[in-house]
mmCIF file as Biopython writes it, N, C-alpha, C and O atoms, coordinates in Angstrom:
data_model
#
loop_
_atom_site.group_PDB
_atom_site.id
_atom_site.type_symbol
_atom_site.label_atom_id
_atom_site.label_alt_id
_atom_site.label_comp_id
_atom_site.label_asym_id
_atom_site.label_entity_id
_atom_site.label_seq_id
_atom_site.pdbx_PDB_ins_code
_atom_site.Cartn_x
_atom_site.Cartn_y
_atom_site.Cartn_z
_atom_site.occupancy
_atom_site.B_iso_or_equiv
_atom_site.auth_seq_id
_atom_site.auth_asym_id
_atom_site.pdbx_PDB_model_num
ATOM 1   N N  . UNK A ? 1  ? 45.641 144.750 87.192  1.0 0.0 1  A 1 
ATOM 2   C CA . UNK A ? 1  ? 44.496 144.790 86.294  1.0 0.0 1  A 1 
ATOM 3   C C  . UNK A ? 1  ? 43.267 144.134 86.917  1.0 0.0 1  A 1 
ATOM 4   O O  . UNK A ? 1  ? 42.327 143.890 86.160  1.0 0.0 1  A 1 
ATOM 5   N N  . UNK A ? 2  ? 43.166 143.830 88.166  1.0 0.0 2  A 1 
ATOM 6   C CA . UNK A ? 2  ? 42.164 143.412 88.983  1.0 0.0 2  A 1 
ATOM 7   C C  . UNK A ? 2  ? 41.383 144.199 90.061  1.0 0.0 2  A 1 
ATOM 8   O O  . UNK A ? 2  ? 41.848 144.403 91.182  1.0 0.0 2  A 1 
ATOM 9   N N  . UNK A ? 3  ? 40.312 144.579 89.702  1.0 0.0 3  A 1 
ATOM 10  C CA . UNK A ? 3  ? 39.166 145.542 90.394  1.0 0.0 3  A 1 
ATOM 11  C C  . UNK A ? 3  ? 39.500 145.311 92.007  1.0 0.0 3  A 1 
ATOM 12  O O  . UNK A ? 3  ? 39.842 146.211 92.774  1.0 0.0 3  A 1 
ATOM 13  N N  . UNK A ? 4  ? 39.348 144.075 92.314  1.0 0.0 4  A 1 
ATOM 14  C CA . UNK A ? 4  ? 39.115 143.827 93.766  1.0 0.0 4  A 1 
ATOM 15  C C  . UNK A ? 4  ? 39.908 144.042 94.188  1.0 0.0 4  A 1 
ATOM 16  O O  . UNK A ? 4  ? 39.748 144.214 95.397  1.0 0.0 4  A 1 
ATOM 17  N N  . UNK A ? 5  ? 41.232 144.206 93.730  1.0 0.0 5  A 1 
ATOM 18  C CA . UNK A ? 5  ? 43.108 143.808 94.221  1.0 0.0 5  A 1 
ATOM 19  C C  . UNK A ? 5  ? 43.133 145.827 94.492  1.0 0.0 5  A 1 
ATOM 20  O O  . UNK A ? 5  ? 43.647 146.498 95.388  1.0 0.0 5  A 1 
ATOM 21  N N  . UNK A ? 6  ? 42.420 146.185 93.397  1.0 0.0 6  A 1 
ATOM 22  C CA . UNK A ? 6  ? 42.689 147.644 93.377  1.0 0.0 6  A 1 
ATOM 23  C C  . UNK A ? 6  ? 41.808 148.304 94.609  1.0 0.0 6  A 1 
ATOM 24  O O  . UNK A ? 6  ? 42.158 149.334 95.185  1.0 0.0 6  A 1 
ATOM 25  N N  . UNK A ? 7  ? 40.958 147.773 94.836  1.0 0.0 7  A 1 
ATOM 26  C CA . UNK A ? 7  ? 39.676 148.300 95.973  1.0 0.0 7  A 1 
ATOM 27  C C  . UNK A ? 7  ? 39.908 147.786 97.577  1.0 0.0 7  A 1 
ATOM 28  O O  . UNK A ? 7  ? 39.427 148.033 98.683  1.0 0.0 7  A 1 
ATOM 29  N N  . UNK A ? 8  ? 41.111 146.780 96.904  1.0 0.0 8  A 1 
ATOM 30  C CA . UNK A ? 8  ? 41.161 146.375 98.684  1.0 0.0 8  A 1 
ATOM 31  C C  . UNK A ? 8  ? 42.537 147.215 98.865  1.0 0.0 8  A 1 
ATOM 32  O O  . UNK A ? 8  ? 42.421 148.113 99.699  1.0 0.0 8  A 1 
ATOM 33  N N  . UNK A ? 9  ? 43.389 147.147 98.461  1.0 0.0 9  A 1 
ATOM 34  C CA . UNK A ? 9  ? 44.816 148.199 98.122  1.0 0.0 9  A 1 
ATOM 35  C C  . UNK A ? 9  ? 44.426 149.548 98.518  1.0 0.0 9  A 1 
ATOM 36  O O  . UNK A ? 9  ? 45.136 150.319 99.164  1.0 0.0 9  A 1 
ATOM 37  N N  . UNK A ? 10 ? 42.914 149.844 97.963  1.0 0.0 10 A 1 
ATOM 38  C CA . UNK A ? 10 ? 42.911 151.523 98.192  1.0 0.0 10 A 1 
ATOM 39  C C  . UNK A ? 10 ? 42.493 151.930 99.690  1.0 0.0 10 A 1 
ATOM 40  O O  . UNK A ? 10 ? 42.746 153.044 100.148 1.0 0.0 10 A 1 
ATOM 41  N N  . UNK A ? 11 ? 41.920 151.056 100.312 1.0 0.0 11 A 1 
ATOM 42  C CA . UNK A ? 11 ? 41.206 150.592 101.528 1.0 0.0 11 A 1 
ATOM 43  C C  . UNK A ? 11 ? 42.860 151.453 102.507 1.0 0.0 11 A 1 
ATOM 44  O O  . UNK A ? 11 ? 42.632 152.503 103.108 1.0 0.0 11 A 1 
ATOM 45  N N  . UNK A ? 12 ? 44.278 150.898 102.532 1.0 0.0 12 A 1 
ATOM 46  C CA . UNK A ? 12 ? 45.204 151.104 102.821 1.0 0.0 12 A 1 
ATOM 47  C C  . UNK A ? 12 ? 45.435 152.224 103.170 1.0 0.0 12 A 1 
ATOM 48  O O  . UNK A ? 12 ? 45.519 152.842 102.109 1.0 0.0 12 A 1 
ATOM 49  N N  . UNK A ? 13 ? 45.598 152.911 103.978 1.0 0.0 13 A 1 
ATOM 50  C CA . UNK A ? 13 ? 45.904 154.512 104.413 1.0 0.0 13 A 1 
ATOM 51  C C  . UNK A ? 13 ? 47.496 155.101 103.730 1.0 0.0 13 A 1 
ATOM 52  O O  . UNK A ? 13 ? 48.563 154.545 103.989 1.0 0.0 13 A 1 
ATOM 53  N N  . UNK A ? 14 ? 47.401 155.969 103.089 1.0 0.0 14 A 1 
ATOM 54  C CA . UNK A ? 14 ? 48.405 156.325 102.676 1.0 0.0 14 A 1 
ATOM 55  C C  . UNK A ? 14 ? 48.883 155.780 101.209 1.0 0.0 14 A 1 
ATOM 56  O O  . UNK A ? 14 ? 49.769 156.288 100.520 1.0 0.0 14 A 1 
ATOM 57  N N  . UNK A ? 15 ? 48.173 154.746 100.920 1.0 0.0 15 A 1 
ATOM 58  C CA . UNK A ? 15 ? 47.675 154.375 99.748  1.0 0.0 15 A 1 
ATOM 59  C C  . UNK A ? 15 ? 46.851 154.525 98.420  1.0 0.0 15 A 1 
ATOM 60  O O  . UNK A ? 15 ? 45.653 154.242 98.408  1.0 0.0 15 A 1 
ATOM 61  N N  . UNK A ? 16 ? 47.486 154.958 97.343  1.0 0.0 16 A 1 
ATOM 62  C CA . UNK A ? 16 ? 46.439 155.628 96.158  1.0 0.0 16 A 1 
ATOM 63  C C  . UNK A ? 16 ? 46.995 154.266 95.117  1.0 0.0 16 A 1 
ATOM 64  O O  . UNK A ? 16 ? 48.167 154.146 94.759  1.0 0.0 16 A 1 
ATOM 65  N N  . UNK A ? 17 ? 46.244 153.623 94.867  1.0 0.0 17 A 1 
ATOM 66  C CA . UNK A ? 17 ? 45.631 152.173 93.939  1.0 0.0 17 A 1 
ATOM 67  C C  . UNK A ? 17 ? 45.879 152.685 92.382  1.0 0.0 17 A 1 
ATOM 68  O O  . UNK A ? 17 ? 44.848 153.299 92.108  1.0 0.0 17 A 1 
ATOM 69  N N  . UNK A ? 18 ? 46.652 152.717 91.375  1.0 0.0 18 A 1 
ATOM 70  C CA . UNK A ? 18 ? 46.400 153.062 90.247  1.0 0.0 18 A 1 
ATOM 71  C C  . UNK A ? 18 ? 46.714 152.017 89.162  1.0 0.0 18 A 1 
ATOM 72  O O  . UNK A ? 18 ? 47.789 151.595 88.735  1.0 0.0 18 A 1 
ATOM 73  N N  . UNK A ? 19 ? 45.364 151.717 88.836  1.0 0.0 19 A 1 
ATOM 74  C CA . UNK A ? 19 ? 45.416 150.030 88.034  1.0 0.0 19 A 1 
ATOM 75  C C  . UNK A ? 19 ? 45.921 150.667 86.772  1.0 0.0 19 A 1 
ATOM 76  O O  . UNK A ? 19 ? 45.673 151.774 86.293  1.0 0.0 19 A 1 
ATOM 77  N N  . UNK A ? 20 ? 46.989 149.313 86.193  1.0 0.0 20 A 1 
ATOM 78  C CA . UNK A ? 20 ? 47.544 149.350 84.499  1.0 0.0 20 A 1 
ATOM 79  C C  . UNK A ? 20 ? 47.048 148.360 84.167  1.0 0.0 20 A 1 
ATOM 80  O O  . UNK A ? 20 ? 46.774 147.598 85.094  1.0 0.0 20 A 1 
ATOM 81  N N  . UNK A ? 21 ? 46.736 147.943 82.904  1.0 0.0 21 A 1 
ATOM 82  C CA . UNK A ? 21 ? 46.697 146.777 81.944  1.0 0.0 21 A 1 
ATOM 83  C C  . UNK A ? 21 ? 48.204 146.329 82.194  1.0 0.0 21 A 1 
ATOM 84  O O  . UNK A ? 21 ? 49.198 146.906 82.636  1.0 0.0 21 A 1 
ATOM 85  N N  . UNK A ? 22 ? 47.894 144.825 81.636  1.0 0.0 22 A 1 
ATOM 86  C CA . UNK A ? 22 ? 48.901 144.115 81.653  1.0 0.0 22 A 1 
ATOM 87  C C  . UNK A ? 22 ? 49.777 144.461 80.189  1.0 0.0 22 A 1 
ATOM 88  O O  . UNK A ? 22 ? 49.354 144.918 79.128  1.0 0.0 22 A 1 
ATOM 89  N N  . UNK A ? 23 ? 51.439 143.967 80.667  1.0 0.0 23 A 1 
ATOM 90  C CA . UNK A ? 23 ? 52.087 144.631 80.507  1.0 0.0 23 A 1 
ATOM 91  C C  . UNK A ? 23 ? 53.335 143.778 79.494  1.0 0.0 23 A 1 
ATOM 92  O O  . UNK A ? 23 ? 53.761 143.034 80.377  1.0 0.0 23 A 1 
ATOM 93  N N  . UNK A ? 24 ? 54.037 143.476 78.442  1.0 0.0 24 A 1 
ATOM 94  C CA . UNK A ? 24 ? 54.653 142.140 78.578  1.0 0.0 24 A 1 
ATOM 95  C C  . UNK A ? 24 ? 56.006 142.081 79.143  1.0 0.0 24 A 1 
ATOM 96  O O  . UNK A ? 24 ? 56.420 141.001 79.565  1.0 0.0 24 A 1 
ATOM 97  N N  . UNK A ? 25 ? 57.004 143.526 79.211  1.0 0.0 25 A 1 
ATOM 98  C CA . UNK A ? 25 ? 58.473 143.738 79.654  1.0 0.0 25 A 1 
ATOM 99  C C  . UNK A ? 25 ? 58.277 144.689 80.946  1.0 0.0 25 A 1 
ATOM 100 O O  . UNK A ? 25 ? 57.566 145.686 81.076  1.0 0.0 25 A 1 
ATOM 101 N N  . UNK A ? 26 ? 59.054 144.115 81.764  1.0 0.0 26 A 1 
ATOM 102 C CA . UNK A ? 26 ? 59.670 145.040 83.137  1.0 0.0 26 A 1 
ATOM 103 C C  . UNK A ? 26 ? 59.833 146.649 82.587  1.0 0.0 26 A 1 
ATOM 104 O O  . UNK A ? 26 ? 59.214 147.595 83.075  1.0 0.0 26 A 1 
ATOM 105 N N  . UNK A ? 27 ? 60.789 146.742 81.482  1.0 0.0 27 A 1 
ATOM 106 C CA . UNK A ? 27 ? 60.949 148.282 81.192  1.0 0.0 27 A 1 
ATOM 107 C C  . UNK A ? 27 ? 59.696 148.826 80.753  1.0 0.0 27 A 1 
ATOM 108 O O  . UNK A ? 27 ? 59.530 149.839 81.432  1.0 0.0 27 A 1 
ATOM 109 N N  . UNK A ? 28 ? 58.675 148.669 79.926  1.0 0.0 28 A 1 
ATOM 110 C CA . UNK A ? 28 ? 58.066 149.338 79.142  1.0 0.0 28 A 1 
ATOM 111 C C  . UNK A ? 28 ? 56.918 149.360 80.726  1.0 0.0 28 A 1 
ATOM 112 O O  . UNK A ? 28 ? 56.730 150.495 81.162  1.0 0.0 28 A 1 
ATOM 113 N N  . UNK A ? 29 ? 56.353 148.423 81.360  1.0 0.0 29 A 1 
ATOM 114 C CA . UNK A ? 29 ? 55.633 148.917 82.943  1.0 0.0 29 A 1 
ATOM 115 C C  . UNK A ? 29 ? 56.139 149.617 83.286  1.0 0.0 29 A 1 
ATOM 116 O O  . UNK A ? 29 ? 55.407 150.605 83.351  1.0 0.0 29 A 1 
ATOM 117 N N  . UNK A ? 30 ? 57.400 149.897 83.730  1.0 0.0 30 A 1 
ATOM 118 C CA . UNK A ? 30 ? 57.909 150.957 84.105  1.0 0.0 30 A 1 
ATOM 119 C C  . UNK A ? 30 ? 57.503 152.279 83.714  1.0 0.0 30 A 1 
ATOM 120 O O  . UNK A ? 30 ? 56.969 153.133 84.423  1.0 0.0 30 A 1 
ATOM 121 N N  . UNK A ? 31 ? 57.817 152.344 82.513  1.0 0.0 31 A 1 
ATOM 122 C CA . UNK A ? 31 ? 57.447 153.998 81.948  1.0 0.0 31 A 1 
ATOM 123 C C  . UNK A ? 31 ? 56.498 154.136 81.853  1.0 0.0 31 A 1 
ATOM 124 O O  . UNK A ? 31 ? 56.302 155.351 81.832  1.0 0.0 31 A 1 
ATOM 125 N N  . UNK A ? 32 ? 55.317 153.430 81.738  1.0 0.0 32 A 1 
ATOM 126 C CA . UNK A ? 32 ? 54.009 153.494 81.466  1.0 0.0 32 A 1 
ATOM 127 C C  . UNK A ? 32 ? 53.612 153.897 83.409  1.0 0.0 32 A 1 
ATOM 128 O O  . UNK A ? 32 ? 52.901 154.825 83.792  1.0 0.0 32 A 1 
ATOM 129 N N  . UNK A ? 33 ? 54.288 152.935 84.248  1.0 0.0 33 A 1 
ATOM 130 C CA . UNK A ? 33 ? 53.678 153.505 85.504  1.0 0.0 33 A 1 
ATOM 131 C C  . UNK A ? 33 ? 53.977 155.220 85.510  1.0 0.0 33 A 1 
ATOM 132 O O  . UNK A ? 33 ? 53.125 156.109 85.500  1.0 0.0 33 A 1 
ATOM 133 N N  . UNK A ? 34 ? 55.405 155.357 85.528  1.0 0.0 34 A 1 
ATOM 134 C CA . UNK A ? 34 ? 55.539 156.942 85.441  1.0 0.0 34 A 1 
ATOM 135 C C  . UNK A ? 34 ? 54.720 157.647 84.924  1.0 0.0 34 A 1 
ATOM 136 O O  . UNK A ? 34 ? 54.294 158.541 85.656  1.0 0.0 34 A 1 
ATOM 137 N N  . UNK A ? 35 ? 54.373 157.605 84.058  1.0 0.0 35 A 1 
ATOM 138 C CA . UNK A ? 35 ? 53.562 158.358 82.904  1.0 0.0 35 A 1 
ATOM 139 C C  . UNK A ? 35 ? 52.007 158.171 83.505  1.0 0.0 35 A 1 
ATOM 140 O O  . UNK A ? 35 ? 51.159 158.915 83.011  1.0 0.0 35 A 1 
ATOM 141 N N  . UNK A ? 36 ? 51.658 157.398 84.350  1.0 0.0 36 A 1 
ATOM 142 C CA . UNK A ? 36 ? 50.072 156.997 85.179  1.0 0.0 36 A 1 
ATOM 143 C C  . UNK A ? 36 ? 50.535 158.151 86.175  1.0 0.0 36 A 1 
ATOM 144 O O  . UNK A ? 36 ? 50.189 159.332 86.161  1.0 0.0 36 A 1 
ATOM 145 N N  . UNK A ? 37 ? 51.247 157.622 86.884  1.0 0.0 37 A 1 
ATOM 146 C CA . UNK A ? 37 ? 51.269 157.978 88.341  1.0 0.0 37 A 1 
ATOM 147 C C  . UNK A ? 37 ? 51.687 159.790 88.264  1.0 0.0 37 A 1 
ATOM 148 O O  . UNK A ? 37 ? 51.334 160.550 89.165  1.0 0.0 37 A 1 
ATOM 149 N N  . UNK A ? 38 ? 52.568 160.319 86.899  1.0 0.0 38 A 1 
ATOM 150 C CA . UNK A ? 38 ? 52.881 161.728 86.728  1.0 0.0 38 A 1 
ATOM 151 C C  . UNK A ? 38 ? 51.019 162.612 86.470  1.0 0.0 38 A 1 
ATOM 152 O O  . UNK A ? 38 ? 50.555 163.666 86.904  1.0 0.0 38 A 1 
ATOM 153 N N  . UNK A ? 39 ? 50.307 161.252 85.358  1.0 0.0 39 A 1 
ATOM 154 C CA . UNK A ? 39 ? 49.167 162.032 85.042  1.0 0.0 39 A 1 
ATOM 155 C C  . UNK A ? 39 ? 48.309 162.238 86.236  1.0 0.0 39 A 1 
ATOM 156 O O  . UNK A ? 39 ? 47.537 163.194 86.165  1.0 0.0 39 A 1 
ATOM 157 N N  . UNK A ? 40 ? 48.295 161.399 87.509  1.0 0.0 40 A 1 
ATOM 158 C CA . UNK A ? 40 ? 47.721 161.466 88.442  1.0 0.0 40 A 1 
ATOM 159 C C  . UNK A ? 40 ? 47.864 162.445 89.183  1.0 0.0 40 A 1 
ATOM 160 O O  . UNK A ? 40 ? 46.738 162.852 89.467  1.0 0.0 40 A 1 
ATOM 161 N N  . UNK A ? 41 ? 48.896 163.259 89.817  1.0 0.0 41 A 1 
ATOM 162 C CA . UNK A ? 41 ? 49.373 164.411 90.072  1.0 0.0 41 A 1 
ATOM 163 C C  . UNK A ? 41 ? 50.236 164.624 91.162  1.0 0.0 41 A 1 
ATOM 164 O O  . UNK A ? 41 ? 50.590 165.606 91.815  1.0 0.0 41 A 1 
ATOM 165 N N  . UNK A ? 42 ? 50.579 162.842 91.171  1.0 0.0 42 A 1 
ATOM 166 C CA . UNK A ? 42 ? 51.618 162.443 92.287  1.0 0.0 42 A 1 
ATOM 167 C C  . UNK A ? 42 ? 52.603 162.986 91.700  1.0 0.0 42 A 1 
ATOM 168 O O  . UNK A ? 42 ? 52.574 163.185 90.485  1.0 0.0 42 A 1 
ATOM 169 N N  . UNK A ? 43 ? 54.107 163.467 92.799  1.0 0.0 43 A 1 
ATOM 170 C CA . UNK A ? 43 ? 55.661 164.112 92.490  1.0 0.0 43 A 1 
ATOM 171 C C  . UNK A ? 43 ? 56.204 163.219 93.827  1.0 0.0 43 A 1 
ATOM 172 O O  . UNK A ? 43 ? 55.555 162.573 94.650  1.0 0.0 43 A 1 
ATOM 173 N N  . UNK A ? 44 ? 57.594 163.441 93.709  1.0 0.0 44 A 1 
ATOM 174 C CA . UNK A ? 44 ? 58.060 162.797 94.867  1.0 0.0 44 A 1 
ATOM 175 C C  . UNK A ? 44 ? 58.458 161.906 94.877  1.0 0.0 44 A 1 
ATOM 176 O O  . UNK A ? 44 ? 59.083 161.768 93.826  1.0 0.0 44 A 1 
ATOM 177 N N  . UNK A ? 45 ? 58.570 160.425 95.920  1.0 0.0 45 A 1 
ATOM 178 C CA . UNK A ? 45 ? 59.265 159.495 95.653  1.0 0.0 45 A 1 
ATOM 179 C C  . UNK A ? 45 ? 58.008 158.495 95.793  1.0 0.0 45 A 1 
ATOM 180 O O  . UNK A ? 45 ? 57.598 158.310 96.939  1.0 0.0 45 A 1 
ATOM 181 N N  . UNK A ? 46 ? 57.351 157.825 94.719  1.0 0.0 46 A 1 
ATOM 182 C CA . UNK A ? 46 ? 56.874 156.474 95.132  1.0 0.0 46 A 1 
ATOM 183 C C  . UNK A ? 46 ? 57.201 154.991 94.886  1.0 0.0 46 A 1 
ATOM 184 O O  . UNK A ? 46 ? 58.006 154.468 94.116  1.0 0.0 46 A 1 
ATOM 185 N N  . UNK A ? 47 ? 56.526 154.585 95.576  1.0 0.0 47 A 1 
ATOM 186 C CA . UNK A ? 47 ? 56.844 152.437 95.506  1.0 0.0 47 A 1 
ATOM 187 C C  . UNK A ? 47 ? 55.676 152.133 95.104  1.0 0.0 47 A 1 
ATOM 188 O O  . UNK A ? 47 ? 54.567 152.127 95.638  1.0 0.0 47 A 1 
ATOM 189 N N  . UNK A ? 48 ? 56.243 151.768 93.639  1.0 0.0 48 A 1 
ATOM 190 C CA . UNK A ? 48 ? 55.197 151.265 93.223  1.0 0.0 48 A 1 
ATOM 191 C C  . UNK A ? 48 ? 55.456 149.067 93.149  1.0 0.0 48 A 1 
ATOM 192 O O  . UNK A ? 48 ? 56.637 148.801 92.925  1.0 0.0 48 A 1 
ATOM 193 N N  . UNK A ? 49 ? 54.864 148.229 93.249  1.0 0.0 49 A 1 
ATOM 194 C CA . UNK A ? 49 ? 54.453 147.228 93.782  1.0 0.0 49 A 1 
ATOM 195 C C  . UNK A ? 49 ? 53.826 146.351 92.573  1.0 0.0 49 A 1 
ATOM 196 O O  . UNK A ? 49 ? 52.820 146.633 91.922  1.0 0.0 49 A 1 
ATOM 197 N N  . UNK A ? 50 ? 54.868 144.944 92.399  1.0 0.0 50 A 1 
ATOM 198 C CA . UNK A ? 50 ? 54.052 144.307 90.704  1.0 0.0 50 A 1 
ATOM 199 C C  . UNK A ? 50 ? 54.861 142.989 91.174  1.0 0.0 50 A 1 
ATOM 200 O O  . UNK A ? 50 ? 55.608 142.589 92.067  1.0 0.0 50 A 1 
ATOM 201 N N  . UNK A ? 51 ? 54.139 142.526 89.838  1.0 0.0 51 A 1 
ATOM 202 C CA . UNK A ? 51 ? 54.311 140.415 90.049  1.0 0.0 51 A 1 
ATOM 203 C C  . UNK A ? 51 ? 55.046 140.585 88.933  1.0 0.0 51 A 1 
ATOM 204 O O  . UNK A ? 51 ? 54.547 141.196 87.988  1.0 0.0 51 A 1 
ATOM 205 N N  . UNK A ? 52 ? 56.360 140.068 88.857  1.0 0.0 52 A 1 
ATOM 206 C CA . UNK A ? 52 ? 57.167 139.933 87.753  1.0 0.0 52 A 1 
ATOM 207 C C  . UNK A ? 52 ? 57.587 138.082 87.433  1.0 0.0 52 A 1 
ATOM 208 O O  . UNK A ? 52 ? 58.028 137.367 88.334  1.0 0.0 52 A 1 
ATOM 209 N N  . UNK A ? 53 ? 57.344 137.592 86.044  1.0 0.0 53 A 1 
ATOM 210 C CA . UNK A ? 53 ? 57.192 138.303 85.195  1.0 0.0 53 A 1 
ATOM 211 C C  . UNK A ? 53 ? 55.533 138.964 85.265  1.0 0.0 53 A 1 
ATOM 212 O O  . UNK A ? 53 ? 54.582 138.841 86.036  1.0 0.0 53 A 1 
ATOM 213 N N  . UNK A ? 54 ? 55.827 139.768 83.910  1.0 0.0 54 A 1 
ATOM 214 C CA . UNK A ? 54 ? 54.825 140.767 84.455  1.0 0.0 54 A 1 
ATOM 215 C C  . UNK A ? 54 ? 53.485 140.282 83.999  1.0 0.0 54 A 1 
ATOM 216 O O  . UNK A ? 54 ? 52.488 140.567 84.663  1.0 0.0 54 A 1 
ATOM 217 N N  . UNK A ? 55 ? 53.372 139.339 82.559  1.0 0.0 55 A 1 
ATOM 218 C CA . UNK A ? 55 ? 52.259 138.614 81.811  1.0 0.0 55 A 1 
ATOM 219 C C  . UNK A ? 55 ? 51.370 137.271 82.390  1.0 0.0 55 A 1 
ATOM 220 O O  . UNK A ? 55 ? 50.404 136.755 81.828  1.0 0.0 55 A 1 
ATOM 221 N N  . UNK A ? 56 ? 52.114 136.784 83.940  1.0 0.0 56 A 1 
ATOM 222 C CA . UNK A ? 56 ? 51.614 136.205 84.773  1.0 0.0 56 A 1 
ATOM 223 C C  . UNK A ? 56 ? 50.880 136.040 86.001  1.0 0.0 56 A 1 
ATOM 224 O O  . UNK A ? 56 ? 51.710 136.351 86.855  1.0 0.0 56 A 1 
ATOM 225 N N  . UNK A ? 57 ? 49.858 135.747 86.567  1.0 0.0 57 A 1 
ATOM 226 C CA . UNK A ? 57 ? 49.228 136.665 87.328  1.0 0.0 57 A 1 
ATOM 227 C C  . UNK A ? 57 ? 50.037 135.791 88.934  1.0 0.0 57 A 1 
ATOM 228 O O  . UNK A ? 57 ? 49.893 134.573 89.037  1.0 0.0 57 A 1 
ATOM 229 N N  . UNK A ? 58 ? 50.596 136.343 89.715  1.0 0.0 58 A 1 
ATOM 230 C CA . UNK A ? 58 ? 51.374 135.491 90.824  1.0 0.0 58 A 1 
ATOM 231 C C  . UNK A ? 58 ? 51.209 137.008 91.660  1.0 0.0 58 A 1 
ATOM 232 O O  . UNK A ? 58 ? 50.707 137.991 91.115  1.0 0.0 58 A 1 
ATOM 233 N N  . UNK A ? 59 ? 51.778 137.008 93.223  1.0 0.0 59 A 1 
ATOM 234 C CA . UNK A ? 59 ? 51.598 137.472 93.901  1.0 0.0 59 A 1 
ATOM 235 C C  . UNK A ? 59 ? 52.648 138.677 93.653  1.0 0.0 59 A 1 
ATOM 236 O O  . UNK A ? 59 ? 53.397 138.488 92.694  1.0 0.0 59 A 1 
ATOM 237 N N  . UNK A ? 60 ? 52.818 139.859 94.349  1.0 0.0 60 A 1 
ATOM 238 C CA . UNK A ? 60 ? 53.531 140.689 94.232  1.0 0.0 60 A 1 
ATOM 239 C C  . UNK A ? 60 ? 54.848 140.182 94.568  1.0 0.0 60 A 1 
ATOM 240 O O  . UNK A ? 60 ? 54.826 139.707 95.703  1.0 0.0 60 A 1 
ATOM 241 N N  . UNK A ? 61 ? 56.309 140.077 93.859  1.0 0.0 61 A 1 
ATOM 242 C CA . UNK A ? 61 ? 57.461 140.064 94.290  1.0 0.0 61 A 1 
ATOM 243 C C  . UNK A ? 61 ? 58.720 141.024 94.169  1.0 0.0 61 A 1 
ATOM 244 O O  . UNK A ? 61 ? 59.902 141.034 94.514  1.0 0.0 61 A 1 
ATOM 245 N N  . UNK A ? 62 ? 57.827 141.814 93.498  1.0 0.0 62 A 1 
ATOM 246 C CA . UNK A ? 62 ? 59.121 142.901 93.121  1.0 0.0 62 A 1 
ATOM 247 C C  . UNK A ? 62 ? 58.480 144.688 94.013  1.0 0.0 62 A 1 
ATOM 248 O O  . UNK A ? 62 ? 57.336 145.141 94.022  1.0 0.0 62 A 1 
ATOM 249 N N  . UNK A ? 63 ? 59.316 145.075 94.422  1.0 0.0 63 A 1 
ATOM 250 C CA . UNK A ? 63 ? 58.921 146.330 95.019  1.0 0.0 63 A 1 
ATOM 251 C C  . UNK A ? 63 ? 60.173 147.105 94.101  1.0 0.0 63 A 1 
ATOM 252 O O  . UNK A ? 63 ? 61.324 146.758 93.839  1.0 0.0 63 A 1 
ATOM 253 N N  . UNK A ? 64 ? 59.169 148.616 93.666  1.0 0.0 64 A 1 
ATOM 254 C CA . UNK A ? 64 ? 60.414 149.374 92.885  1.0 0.0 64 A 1 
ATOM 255 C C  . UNK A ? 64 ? 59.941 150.933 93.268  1.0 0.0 64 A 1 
ATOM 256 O O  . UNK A ? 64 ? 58.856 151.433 92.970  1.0 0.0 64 A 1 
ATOM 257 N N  . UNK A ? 65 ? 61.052 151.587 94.020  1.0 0.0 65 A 1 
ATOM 258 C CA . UNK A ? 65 ? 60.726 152.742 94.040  1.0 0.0 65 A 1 
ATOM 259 C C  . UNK A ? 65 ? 61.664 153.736 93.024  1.0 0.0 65 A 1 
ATOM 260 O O  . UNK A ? 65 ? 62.716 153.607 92.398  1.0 0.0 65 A 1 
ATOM 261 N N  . UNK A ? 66 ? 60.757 154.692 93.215  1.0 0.0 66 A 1 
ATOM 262 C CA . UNK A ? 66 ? 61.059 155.852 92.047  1.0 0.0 66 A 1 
ATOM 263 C C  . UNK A ? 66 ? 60.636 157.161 92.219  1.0 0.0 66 A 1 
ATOM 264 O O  . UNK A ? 66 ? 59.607 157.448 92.830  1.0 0.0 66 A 1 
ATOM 265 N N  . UNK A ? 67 ? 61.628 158.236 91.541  1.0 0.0 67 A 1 
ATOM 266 C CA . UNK A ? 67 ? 61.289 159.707 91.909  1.0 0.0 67 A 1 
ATOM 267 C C  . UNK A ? 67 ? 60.440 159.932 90.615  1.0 0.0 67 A 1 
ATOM 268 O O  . UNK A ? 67 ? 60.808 159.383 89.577  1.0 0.0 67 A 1 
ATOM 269 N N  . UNK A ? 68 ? 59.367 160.684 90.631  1.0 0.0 68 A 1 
ATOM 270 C CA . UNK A ? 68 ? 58.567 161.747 89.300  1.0 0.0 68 A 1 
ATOM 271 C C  . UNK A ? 68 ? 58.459 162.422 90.134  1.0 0.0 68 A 1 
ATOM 272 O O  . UNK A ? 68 ? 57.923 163.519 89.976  1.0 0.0 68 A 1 
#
C-alpha cells in the first residue's frame, strides 16, 4: 500500500507492481491478490511477495507462488 515501494518494485525487469490495501488475514490477501492480478490480465504462474502479519508494516518475509 506504499507508492514508492510500488514505483521502485516496478523499476525491476520482469516485474509488474500491483498495489492492495491493507489486508487483516493471510487467506482473504490471498484471494483478493488473485482476483487483482486475474483482473490485470496476468495467467500462469506468479510470486507474489508480502510482510506477514499482514496489518503490520515490516519487510517482506513471506514469498507465495500461485497459478491463475
Amino acid at each position: 500500500d506504499d507508492d514508492s515501494v510500488v514505483g521502485r518494485t516496478s523499476l525491476v525487469w520482469g516485474v509488474q507492481a500491483i498495489p492492495i490495501e491493507r489486508i487483516a488475514s493471510t487467506e482473504a490477501m490471498l484471494g483478493v491478490i488473485r482476483d487483482r492480478v486475474s483482473y490485470a490480465g496476468f495467467s500462469g504462474t506468479v510470486v507474489v511477495t508480502t510482510g506477514i502479519p499482514t496489518m503490520e508494516r515490516s519487510r517482506t518475509n513471506t514469498v507465495h507462488v500461485m497459478d491463475v
